[in-house]
C-alpha positions, -999 to +999 in steps of 0.1 A: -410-075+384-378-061+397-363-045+366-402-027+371-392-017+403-361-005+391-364+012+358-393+035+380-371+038+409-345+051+388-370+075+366-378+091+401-341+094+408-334+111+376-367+129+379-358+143+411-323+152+401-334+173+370-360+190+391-330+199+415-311+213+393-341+230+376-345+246+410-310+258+416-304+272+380-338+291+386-326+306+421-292+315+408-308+334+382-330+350+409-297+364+429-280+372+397-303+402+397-302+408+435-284+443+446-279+454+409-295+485+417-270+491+450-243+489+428-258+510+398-262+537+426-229+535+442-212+538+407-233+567+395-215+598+400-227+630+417-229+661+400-203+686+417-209+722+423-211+745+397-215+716+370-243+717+347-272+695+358-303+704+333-306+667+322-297+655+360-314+676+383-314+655+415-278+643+407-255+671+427-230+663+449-238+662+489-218+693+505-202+695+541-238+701+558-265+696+531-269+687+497-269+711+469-292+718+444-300+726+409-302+759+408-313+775+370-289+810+366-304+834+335-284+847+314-277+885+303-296+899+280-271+917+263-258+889+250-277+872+226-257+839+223-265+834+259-285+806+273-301+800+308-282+775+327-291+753+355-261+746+379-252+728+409-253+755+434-258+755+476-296+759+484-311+797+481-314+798+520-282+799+525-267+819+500-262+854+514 
């Protein structure tokens, strides 16, 4: 009757000791995954002004007051190799 008592006795310890560590492998994959967007955002650089931001158009750089933006700048027609261009530029407001 004892070795009973003890073979279940030490099922449930070794029960609750995988389920523990079941537990804490599953949370530490949880925070593995916790801020990675922070990060991504801190790291990710800002367009400055007068770079070309076609592909990237909320990407420019934040100026001494306000943040710029993408502005598009056509191109002559004279020239035929010419393309439209879409630039970091300060905001149409306050361009004089």
């Amino acid at each position: 009757m004892t070795k009973i008592i003890l073979c279940l006795a030490l099922c449930a310890f070794t029960l609750a000791h995988a389920l523990t560590e079941g537990k804490k492998d599953a949370f530490e994959n949880l925070l593995d995954g916790y801020g990675e967007e922070e990060v991504a955002r801190a790291n990710k650089q800002c367009l400055l002004r007068t770079h070309e931001c076609t592909n990237n158009r909320h990407g420019c750089c934040r100026g001494e007051y306000m943040k710029d933006e993408c502005t598009c700048f056509y191109a002559e027609k004279k020239d035929p190799k010419a393309k439209d261009v879409e630039v970091c530029y300060l905001p149409a407001t306050l361009v004089k």
